[in-house]
C-alpha positions in Angstrom: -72.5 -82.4 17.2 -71.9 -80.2 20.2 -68.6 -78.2 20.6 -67.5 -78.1 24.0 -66.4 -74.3 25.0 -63.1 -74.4 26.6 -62.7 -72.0 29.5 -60.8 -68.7 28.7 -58.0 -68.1 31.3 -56.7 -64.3 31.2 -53.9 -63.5 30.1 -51.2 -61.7 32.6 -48.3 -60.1 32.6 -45.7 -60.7 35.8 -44.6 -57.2 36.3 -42.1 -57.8 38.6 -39.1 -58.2 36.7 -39.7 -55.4 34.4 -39.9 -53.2 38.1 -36.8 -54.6 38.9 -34.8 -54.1 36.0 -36.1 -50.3 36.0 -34.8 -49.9 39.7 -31.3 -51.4 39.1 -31.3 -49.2 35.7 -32.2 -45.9 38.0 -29.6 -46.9 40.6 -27.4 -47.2 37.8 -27.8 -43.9 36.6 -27.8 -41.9 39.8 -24.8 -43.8 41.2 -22.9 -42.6 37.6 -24.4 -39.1 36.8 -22.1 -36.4 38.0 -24.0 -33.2 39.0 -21.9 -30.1 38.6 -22.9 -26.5 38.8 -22.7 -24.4 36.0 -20.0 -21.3 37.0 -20.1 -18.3 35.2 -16.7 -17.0 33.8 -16.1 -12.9 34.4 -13.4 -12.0 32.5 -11.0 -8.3 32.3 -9.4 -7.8 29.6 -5.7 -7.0 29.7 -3.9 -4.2 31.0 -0.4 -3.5 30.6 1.6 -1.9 33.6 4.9 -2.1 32.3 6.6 1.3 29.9 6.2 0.3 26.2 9.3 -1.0 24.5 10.8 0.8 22.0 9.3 0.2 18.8 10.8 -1.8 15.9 10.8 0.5 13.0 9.3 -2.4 10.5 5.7 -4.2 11.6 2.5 -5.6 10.0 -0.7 -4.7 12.1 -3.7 -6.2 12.2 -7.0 -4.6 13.8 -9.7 -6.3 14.5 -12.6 -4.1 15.0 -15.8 -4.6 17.1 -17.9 -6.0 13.8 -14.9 -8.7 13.4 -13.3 -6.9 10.5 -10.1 -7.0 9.9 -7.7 -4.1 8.6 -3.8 -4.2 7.7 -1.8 -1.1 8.5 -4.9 0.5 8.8 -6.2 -0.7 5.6 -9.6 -2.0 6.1 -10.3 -5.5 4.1 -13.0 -5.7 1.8 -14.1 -8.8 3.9 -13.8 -11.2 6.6 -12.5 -13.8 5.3 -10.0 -15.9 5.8 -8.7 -16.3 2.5 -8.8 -12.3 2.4 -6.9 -11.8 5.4 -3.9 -14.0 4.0 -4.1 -13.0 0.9 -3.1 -9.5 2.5 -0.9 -10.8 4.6 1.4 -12.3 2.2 1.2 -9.2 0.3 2.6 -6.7 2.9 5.1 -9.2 4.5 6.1 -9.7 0.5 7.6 -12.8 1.9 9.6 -11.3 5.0 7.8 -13.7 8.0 10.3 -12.6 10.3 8.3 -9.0 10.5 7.0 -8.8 14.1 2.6 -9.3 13.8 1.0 -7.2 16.0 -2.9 -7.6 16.5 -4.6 -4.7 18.2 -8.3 -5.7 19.0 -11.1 -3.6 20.0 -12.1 -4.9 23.6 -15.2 -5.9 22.7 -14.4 -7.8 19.3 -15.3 -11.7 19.5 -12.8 -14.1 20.7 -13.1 -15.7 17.0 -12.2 -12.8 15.5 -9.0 -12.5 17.2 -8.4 -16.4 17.0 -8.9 -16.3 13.4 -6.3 -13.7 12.9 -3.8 -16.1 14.9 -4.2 -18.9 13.0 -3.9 -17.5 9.4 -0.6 -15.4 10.4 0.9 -18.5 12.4 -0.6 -21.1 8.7 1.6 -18.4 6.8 5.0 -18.9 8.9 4.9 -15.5 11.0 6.7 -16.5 13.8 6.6 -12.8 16.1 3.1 -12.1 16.9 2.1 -9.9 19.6 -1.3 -8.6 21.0 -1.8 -5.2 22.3 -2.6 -4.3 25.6 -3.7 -0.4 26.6 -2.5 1.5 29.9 -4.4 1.2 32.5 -6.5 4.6 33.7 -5.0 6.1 36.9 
């Protein structure tokens, strides 16, 4: 018995619907990308112009020092956290929150430092918080 051979036919791949959906997917794309440029944000840090008001005779101040460390009445904290800072807080406003907050930062203390110090006096109740400002040099 003799066994035939059958012809081999090649196998092939029609590329052109995988090309196709590849262009409609990069026409896709560039028609909803948005290119923006990236700006860089300059900054100055505020000045006050006006007189300072007269002071009220009672306040809680926080200062936030370059590092990010905090001190109360200038009463450094034995840490930076959070827990510490309210923890000292509740002790020298020995429940008054209606004692005006004042936060002096050094200019070039982080943004989180300062935020941080906002949101633990505004979680406790204080309700009169100011930042401080310096005169301008003439």
């Amino acid at each position: 018995m003799k066994f035939q051979r059958q012809p081999v036919e090649e196998a092939s791949v029609n590329l052109t619907p995988l090309i196709d959906v590849v262009f409609l997917l990069l026409i896709f794309f560039m028609v909803s990308t948005t290119f923006t440029r990236e700006r860089e944000l300059t900054l100055q840090l505020p000045e006050a112009v006006a007189d300072s008001a007269a002071e009220t005779p009672e306040f809680i101040e926080i200062e936030v020092s370059v590092d990010g460390e905090y001190a109360i009445d200038q009463q450094r904290l034995v840490n930076r956290e959070r827990e510490t800072l309210a923890r000292a807080l509740r002790e020298k406003a020995q429940g008054n929150l209606e004692l005006p907050l004042i936060i002096t930062a050094d200019a070039n203390a982080t943004h989180q430092a300062v935020m941080t110090a906002m949101d633990v006096a505004g979680e406790l109740g204080f309700t009169r918080l100011r930042l401080t400002a310096q005169q301008p040099e003439q």
